[in-house]
C-alpha positions as CSV (number, residue, x, y, z in Angstrom):
1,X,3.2,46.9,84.1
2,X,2.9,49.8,81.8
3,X,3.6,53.4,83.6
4,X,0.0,54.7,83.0
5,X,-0.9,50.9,84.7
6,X,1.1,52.2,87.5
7,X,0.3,55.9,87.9
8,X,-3.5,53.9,87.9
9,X,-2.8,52.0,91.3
10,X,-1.3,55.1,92.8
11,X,-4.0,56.8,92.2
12,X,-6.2,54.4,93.8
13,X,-4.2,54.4,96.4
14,X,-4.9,58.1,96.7
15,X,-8.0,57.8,97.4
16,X,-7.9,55.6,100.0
17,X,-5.9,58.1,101.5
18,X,-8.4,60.5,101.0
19,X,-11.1,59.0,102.1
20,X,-9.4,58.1,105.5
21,X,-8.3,62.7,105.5
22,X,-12.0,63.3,105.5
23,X,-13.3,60.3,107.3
24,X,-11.0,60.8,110.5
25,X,-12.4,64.0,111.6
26,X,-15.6,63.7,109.9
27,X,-15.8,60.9,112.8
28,X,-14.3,62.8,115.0
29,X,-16.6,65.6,114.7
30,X,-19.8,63.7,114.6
31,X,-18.9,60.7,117.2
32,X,-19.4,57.1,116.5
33,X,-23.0,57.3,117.6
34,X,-23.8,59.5,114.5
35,X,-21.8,57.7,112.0
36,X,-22.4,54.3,112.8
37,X,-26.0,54.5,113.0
38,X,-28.7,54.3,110.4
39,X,-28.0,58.0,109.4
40,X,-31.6,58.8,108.9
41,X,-32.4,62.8,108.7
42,X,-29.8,65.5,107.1
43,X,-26.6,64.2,105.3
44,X,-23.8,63.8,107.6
45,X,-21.4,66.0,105.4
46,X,-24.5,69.3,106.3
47,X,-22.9,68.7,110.0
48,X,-19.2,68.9,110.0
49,X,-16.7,71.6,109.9
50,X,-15.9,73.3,106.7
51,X,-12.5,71.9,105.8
52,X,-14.3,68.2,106.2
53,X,-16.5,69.3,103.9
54,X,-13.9,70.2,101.4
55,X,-12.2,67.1,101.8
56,X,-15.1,64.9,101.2
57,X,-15.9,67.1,98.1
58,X,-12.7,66.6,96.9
59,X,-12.6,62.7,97.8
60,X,-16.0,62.9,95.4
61,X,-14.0,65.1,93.0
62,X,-11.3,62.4,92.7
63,X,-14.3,59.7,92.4
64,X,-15.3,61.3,89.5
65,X,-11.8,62.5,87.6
66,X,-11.1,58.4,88.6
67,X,-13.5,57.3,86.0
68,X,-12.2,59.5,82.9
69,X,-8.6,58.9,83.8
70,X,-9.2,54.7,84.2
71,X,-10.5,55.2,80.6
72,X,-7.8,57.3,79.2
73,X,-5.3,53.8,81.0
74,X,-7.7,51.3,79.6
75,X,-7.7,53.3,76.0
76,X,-3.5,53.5,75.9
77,X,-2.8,50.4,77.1
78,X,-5.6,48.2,75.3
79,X,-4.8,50.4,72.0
80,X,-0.4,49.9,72.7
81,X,-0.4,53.9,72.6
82,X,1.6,53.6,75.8
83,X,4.4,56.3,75.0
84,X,6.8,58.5,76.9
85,X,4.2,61.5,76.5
86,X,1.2,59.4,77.8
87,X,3.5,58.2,80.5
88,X,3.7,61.7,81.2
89,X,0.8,62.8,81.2
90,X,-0.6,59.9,83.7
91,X,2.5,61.5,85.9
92,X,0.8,65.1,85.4
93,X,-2.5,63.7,86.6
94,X,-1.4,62.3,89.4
95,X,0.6,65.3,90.6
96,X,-2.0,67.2,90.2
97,X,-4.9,64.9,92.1
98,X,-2.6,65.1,95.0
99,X,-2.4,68.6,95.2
100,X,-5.6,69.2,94.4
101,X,-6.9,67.7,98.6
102,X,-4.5,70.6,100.0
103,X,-5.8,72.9,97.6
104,X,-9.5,72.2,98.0
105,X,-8.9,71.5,101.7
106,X,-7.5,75.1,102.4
107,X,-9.9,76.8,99.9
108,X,-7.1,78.2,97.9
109,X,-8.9,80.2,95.1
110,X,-8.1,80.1,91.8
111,X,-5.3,77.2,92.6
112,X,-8.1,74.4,92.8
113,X,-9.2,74.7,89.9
114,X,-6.3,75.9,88.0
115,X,-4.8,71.9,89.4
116,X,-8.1,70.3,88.8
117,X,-7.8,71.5,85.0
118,X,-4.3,70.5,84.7
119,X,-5.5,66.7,86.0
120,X,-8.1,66.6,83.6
121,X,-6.4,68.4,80.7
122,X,-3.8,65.6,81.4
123,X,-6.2,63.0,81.2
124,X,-7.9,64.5,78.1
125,X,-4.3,64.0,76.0
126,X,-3.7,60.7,77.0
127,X,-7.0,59.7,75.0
128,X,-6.1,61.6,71.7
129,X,-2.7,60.2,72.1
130,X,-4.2,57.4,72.1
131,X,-6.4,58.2,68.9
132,X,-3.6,59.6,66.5
């Protein structure tokens, strides 16, 4: 399996890990009456504390950076652009998706989104490696 391959099921990994950081107290908080019902009325997220909320924004976050870094994978190793630099790269992405939760979870301004941008700037090579 390719590196970028790997770095891939890592970071799937991470968000499993992510979602059980923001699920644990976000059950916690709420009780299992609350989350295991029908949750009709406001979002559960409107009701927990504030570092909850940050880490289920930043589990959605990872959701979302997820999609454009499983293309930039698909891309390099489909194409055989798989190089040191994309390997990388996939490594830089990584590294910064998991230090993006403490970041976000803490609300440590500008740092969140100084690691956010270095994930998706990351990501962003890996596909015009993969073009040139």
């Amino acid at each position: 399996m390719s590196t970028e391959l790997t770095v891939l099921a890592l970071a799937g990994l991470l968000q499993c890990v992510q979602f059980g950081l923001m699920a644990v107290p976000a059950n916690l908080e709420l009780g299992p009456r609350r989350t295991l019902g029908p949750r009709d009325g406001s979002p559960l997220i409107d009701d927990v504390s504030p570092r909850t909320a940050r880490l289920h924004r930043a589990l959605t976050n990872h959701f979302e950076g997820l999609v454009l870094f499983t293309l930039a994978v698909v891309v390099v190793t489909l194409g055989g652009g798989s190089s040191g630099f994309t390997a990388f790269c996939a490594w830089v992405y990584l590294a910064a998706r998991i230090a993006y939760v403490p970041a976000y979870a803490f609300g440590l301004v500008p740092w969140r989104s100084v690691v956010w941008f270095a994930g998706f700037l990351a990501t962003v090579a890996m596909i015009f490696a993969a073009l040139i």
